[in-house]
C-alpha positions as CSV (number, residue, x, y, z in Angstrom):
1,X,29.9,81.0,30.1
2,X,26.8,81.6,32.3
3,X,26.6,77.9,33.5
4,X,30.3,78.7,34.7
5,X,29.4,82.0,36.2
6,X,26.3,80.5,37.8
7,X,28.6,77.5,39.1
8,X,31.0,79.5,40.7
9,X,28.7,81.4,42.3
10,X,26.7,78.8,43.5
11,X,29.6,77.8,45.4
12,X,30.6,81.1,46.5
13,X,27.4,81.3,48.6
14,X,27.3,77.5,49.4
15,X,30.9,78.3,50.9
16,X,29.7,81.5,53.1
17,X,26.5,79.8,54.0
18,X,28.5,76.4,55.5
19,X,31.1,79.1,57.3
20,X,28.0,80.8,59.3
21,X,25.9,77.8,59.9
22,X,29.2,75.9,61.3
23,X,30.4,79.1,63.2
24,X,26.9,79.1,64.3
25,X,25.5,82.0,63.1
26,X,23.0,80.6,61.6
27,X,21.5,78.3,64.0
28,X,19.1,74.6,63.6
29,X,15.5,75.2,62.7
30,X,16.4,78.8,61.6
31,X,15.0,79.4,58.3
32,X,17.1,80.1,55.3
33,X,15.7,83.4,53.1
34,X,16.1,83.0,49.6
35,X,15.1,86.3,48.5
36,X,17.8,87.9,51.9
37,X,20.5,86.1,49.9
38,X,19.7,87.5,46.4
39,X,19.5,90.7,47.7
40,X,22.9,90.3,50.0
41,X,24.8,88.4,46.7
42,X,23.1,90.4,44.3
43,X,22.6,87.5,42.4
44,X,19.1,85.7,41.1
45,X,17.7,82.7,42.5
46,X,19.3,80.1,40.3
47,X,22.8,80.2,41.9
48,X,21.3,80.1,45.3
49,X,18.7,76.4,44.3
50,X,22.1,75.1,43.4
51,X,23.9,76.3,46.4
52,X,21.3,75.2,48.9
53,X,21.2,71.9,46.9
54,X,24.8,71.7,47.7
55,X,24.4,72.7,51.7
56,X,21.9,69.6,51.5
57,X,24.1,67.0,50.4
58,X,26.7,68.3,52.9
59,X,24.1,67.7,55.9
60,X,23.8,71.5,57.1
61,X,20.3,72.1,55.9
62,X,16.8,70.5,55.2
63,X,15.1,71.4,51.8
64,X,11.1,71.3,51.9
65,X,9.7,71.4,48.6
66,X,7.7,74.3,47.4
67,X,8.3,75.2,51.1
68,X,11.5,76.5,51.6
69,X,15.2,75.8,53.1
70,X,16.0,75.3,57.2
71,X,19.4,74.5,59.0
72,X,19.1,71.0,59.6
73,X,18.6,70.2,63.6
74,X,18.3,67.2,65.3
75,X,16.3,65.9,68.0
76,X,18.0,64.1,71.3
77,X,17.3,60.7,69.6
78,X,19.1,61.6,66.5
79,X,21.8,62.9,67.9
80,X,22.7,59.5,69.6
81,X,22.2,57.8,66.4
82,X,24.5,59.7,64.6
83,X,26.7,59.6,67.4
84,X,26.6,55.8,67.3
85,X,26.9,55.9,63.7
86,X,30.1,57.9,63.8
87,X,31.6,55.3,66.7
88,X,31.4,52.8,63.9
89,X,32.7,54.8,60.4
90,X,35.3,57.3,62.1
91,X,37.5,54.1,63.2
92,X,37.2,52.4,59.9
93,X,38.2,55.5,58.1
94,X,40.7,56.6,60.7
95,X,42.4,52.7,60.5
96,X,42.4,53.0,56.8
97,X,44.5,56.2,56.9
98,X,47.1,55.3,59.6
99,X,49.5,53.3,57.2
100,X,49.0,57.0,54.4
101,X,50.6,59.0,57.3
102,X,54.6,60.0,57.1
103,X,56.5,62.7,59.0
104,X,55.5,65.7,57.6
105,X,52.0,64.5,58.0
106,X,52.5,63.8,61.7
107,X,54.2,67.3,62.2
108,X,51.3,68.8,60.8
109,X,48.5,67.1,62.9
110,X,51.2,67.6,65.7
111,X,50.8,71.2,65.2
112,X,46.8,71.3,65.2
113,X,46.8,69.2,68.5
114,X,48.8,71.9,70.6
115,X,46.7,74.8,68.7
116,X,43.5,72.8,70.1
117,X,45.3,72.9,73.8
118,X,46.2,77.1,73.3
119,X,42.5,77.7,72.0
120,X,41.1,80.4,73.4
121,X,37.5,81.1,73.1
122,X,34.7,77.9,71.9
123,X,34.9,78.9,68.6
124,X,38.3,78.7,68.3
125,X,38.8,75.3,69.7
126,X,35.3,73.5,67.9
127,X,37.3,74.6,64.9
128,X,40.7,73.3,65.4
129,X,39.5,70.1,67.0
130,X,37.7,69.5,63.8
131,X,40.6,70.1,61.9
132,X,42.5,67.7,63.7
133,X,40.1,65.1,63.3
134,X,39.9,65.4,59.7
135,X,43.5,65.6,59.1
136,X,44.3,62.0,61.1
137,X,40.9,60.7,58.2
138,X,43.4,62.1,55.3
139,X,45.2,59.8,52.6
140,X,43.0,56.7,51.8
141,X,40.6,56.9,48.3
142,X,37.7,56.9,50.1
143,X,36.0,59.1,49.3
144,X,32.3,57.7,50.3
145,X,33.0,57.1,53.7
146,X,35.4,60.2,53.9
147,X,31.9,62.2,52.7
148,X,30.1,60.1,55.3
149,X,32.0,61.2,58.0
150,X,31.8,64.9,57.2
151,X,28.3,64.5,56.5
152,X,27.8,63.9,60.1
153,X,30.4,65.9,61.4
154,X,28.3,69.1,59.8
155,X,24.8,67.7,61.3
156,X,26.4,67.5,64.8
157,X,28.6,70.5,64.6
158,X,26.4,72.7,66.4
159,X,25.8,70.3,69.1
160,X,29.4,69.8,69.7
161,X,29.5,73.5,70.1
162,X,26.5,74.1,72.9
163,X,28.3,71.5,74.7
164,X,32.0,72.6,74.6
165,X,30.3,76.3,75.8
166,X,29.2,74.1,78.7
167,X,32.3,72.3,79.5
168,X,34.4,75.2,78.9
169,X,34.8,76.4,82.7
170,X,35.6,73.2,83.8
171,X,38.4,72.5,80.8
172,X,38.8,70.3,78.7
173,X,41.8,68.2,79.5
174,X,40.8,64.7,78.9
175,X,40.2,65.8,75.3
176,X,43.6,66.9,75.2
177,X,45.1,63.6,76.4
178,X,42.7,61.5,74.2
179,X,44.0,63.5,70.9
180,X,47.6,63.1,71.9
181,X,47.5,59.4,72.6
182,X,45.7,58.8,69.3
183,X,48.0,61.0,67.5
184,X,51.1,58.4,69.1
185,X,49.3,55.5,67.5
186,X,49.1,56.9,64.6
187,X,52.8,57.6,65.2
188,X,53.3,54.4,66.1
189,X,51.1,52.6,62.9
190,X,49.4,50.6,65.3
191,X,45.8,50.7,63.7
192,X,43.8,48.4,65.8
193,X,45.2,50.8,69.1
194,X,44.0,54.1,66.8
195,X,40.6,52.8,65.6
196,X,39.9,51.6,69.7
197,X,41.1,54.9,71.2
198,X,38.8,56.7,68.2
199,X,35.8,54.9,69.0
200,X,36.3,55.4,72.9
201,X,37.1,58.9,72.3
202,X,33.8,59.2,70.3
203,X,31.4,57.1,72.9
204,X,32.5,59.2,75.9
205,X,31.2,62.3,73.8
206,X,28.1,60.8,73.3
207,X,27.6,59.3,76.6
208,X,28.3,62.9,78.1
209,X,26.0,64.7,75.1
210,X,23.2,62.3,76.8
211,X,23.5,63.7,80.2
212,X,23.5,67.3,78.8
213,X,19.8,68.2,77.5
214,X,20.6,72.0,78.2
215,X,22.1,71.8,74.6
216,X,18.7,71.7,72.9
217,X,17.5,74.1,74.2
């Protein structure tokens, strides 16, 4: 019965940890307190190991033995890499799950596209736009590359976000058009047209990520 309890609360807190560092609350490089989250979960320091254990596999922080626990950042370099690394997986994955997708599946991404066009605040719209993505990545047994890819969508999250804040004035239109021509290949089950417009989609992110160092800061 304690392993259970411990379990489930190990998740408990993994779950409200990933929630603030991908809202951004908590931010890269800050340091994670274990004895501020026993005190705020009233809980000892067993369930919080596991649960930073489990916000380490996921990407969102960096564990230094006998140290401590900080949200993972990147530097500019590592952002491109991971960038480049995404142009690569996110269209294998994505053209693996094309032929998975029926009409009710379609609706649904459908309906997360034209939320992502009505978002109104940054927050809003980093979260809906990464809904989207992952739903088009659903169906296909993959489950290591499908962990892959969210592993890098959590490193890059906050990134994504400082940049969207500074893109937001000027809209973000093309995004808008990118997401509804993929969504009509994937309509369409024309994989080779899905995995190109994904990678494009992707690269131009990166490219623009490059020419935007205010996000480090």
């Amino acid at each position: 019965m304690a392993s259970r309890e411990t379990q489930s609360a190990s998740e408990r807190i993994a779950a409200e940890l990933r929630a603030r560092i991908l809202k951004g609350d908590l931010l890269p490089g800050e340091r994670i307190r274990q004895e501020a989250i026993a005190e705020e979960f009233g809980v000892s320091r067993l369930p919080i190991r596991e649960a930073l254990r489990i916000l380490e596999s996921g990407g969102l922080i960096r564990l230094v033995a006998s140290t401590g626990a900080w949200v993972a950042s990147m530097s500019p370099a590592e952002l491109e890499e991971s960038y480049r690394i995404r142009e690569r997986l996110e269209p294998l994955l994505l053209g693996l799950a094309v032929p998975f997708h029926n009409a009710e599946s379609l609706s649904e991404i459908e309906k997360v596209a034209e939320a992502v066009e009505q978002a109104e605040t940054v927050e809003e719209f980093v979260d809906l736009d990464r809904k989207f993505h992952l739903k088009t990545f659903e169906g296909p047994p993959v489950d290591t590359l499908r962990s892959m890819v969210v592993r890098l969508w959590n490193t890059t999250q906050h990134y994504r976000r400082a940049f969207v804040e500074l893109q937001w004035d000027k809209g973000l239109e093309e995004t808008f058009i990118e997401h509804r021509l993929l969504l009509s290949a994937i309509a369409r089950g024309d994989v080779d047209a899905a995995e190109d417009l994904m990678a494009m989609h992707i690269r131009k992110t990166r490219l623009a990520l490059a020419d935007t160092p205010g996000i480090f800061q």
